[in-house]
LUMBASE-13419 format. One record per residue (C-alpha): x, y, z; residue in three letters; residue number from 0. Coordinates in nm, 4 decimals, padded with zeros to 6 digits. Example, Ala and Ser with C-alpha at 12.3 -4.5 7.8 and 13.67 -1.06 7.14 Angstrom:
PT          x          y          z    aa     i
PT    01.2300   -00.4500    00.7800   Ala     0
PT    01.3670   -00.1060    00.7140   Ser     1
END
This chain:
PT          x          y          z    aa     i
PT    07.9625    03.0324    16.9131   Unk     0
PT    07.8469    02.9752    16.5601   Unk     1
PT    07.5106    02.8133    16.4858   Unk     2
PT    07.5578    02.4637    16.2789   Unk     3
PT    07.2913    02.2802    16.1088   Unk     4
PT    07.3780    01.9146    16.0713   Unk     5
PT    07.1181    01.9419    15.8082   Unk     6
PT    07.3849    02.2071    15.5953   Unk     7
PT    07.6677    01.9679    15.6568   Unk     8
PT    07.5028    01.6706    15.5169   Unk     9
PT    07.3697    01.8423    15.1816   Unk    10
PT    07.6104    02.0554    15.0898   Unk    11
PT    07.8369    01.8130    14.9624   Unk    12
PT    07.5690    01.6700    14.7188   Unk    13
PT    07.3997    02.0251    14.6698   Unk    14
PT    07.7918    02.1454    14.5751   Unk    15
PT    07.8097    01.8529    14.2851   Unk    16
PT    07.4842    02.0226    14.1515   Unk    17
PT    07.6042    02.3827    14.1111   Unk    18
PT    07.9162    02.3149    13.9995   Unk    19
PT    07.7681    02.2259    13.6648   Unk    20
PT    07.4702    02.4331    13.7118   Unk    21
PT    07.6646    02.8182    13.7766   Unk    22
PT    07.9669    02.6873    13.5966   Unk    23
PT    07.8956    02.9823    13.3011   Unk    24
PT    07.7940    03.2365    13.5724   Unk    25
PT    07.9533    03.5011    13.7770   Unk    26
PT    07.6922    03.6067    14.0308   Unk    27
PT    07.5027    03.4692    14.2995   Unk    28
PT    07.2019    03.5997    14.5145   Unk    29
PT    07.1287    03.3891    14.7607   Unk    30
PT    06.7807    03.3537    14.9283   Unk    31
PT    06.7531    03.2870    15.2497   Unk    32
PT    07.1410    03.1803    15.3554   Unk    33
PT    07.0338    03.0848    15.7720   Unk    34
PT    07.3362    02.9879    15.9388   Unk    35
PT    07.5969    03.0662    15.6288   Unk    36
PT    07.7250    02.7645    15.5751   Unk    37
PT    07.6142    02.6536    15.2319   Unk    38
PT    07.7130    03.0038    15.1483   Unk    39
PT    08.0878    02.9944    15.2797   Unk    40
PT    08.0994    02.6198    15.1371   Unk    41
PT    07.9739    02.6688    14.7988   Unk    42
PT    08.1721    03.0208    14.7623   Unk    43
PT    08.4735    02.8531    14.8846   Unk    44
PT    08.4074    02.5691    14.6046   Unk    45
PT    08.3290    02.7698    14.3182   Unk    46
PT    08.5598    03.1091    14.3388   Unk    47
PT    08.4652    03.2499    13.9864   Unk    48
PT    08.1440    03.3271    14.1402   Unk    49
PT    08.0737    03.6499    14.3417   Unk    50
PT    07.8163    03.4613    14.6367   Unk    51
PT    07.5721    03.7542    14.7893   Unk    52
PT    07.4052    03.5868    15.1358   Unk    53
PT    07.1012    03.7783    15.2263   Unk    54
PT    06.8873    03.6704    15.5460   Unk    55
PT    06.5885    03.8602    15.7461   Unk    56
PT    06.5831    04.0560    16.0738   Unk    57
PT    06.7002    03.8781    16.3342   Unk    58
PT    06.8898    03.6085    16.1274   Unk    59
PT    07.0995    03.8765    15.9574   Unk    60
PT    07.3526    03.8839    16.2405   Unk    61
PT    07.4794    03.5250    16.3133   Unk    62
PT    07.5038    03.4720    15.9048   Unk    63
PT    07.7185    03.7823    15.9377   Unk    64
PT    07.9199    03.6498    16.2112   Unk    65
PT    07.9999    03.2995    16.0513   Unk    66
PT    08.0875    03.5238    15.7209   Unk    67
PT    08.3048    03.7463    15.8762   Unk    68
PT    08.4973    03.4588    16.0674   Unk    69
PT    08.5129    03.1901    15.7743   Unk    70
PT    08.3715    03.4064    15.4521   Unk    71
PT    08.6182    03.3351    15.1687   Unk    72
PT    08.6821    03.6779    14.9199   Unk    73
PT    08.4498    03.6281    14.6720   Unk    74
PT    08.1453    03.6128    14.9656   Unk    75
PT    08.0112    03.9279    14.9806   Unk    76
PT    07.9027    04.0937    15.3218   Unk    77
PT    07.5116    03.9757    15.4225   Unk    78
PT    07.2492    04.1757    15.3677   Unk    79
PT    06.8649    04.1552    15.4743   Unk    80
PT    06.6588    04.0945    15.1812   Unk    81
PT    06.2865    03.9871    15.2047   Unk    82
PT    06.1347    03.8377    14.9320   Unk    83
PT    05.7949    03.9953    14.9993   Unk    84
PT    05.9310    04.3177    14.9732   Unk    85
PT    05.9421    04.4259    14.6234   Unk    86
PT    06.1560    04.5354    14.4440   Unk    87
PT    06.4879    04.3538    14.5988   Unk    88
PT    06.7274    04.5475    14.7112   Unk    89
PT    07.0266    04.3477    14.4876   Unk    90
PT    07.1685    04.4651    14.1832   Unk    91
PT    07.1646    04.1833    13.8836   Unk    92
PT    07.2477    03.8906    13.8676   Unk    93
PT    07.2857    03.5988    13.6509   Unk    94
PT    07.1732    03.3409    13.8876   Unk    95
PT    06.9862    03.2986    14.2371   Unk    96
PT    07.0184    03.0117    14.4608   Unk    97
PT    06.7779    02.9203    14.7590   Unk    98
PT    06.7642    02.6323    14.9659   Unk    99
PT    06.4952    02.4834    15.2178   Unk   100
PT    06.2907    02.7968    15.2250   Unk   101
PT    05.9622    02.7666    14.9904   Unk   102
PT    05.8266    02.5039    15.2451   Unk   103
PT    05.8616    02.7714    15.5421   Unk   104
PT    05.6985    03.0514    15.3493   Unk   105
PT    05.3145    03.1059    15.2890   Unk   106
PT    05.2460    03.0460    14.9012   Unk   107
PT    05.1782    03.4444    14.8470   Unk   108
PT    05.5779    03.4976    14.9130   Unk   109
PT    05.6746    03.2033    14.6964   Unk   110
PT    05.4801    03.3976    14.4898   Unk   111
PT    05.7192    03.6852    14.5573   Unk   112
PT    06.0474    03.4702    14.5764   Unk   113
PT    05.9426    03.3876    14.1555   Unk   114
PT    05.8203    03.7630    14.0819   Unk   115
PT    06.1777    03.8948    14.2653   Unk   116
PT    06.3891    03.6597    14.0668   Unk   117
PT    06.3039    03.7061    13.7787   Unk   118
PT    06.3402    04.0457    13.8357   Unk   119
PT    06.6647    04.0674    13.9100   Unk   120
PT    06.8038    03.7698    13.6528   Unk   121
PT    06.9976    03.8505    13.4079   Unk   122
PT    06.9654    03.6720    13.0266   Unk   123
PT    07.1359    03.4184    13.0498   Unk   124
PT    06.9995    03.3634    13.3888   Unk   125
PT    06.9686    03.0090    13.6377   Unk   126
PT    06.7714    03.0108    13.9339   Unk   127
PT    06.8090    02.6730    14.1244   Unk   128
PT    06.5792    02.5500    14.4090   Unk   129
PT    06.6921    02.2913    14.6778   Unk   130
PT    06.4377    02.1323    14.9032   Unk   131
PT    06.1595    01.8851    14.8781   Unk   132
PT    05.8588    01.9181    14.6569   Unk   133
PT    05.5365    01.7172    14.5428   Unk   134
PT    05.4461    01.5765    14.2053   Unk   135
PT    05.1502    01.5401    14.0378   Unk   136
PT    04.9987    01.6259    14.4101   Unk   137
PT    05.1783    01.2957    14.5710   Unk   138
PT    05.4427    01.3399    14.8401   Unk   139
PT    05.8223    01.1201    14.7076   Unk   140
PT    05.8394    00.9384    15.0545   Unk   141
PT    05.6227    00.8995    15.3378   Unk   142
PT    05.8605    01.1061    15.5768   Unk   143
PT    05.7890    01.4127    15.3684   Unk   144
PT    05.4655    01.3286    15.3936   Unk   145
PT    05.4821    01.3650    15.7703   Unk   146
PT    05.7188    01.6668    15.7238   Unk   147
PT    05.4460    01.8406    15.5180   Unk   148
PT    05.2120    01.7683    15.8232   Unk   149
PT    05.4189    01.8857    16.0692   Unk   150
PT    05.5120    02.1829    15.8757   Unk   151
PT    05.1182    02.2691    15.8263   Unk   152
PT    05.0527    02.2099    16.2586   Unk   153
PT    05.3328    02.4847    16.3158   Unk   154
PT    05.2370    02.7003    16.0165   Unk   155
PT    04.9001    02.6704    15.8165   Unk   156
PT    05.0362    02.8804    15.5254   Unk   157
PT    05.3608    02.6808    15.4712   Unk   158
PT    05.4200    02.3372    15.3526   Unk   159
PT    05.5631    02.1113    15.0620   Unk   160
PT    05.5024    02.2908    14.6983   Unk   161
PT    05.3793    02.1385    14.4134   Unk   162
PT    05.6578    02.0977    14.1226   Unk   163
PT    05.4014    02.1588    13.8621   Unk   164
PT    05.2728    02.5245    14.0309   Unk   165
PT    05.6327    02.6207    14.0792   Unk   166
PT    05.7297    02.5326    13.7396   Unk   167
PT    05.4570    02.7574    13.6438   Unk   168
PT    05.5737    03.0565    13.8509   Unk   169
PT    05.8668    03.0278    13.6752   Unk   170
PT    05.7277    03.0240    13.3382   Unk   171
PT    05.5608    03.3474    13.4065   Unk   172
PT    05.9145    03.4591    13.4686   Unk   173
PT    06.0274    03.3607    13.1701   Unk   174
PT    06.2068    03.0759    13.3139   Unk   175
PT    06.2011    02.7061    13.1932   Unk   176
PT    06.3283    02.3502    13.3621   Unk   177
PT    06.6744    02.2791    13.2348   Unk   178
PT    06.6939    01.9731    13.5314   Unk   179
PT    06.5625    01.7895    13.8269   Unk   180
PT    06.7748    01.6232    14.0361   Unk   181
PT    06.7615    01.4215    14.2962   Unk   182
PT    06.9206    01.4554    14.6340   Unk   183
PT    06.9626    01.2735    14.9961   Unk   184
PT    06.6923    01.2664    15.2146   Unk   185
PT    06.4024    01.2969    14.9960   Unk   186
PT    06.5273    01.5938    14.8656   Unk   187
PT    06.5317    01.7280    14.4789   Unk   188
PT    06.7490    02.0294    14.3097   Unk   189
PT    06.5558    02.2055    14.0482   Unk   190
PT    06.7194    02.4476    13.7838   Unk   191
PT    06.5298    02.6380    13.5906   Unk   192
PT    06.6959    02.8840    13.3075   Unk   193
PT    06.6568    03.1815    13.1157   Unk   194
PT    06.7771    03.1908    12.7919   Unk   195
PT    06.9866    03.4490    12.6739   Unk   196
END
């Protein structure tokens, strides 16, 4: 039996309005961090001028290749395991990356490595967009992220909620500016950041 997170089939409605517009002049898609494969078979399913790479780690690698295999439309490549602190990736280019609801469950040294590795491997024109929820000016958006953060930091002392300004500044050194910051269900934001070409 497939995993399901109620958590994908909530968002990815609202997260699908996003990249429509966002990947609408792009062609390939790395994503980081794809869990149970859902986004992954939605969005590709959505948005079929796109070639959507799922990548996932260890032991996660086989149940996102199980849902692809039994729902994956053709233009959803097969999974592979990519992690981001392993440099360089093992992906070919691409002119955008996607990731959602992971920089929160890494320590900061591999959100260092998530910036470093895409902007590696974007292309110019490139888009990298970032689902998930974030802090401003060091204040949390609501107080149940807030408690999220907290309960994140009790399971995990390197993770939590990241700052918008210090990611926005990762992905400056990449070359990468904000093109938009939306704002999602739940507390949640979508941030796109470009390259020009």
């Amino acid at each position: 039996m497939l995993a399901v997170s109620e958590a994908c089939e909530r968002n990815k409605g609202p997260i699908l309005e996003v990249l429509s517009g966002a990947l609408a002049a792009c062609r390939a898609v790395l994503e980081i961090g794809s869990g149970t494969g859902q986004h992954a078979v939605h969005f590709a399913r959505h948005l079929p001028h796109l070639s959507w790479q799922p990548t996932e780690r260890g032991a996660e690698l086989a149940p996102l290749a199980a849902r692809i295999a039994l729902e994956g439309p053709p233009n959803l490549a097969a999974a592979i395991e990519l992690d981001v602190r392993a440099q360089p990736w093992p992906v070919a280019g691409c002119d955008a990356v996607f990731s959602a609801n992971t920089l929160h469950i890494m320590a900061w040294e591999a959100v260092e490595d998530f910036f470093r590795g895409a902007g590696r491997v974007l292309a110019a024109p490139g888009v990298l967009c970032v689902y998930g929820p974030f802090r401003y000016g060091g204040a949390y958006t609501s107080d149940s992220n807030a408690e999220f953060d907290r309960f994140l930091r009790r399971r995990d002392a390197a993770s939590g909620i990241r700052d918008f300004e210090a990611l926005c500044a990762l992905a400056a050194a990449q070359g990468l500016g904000l093109a938009a910051d939306h704002a999602m269900p739940a507390n949640n934001r979508l941030l796109v950041w470009r390259r020009p070409g």
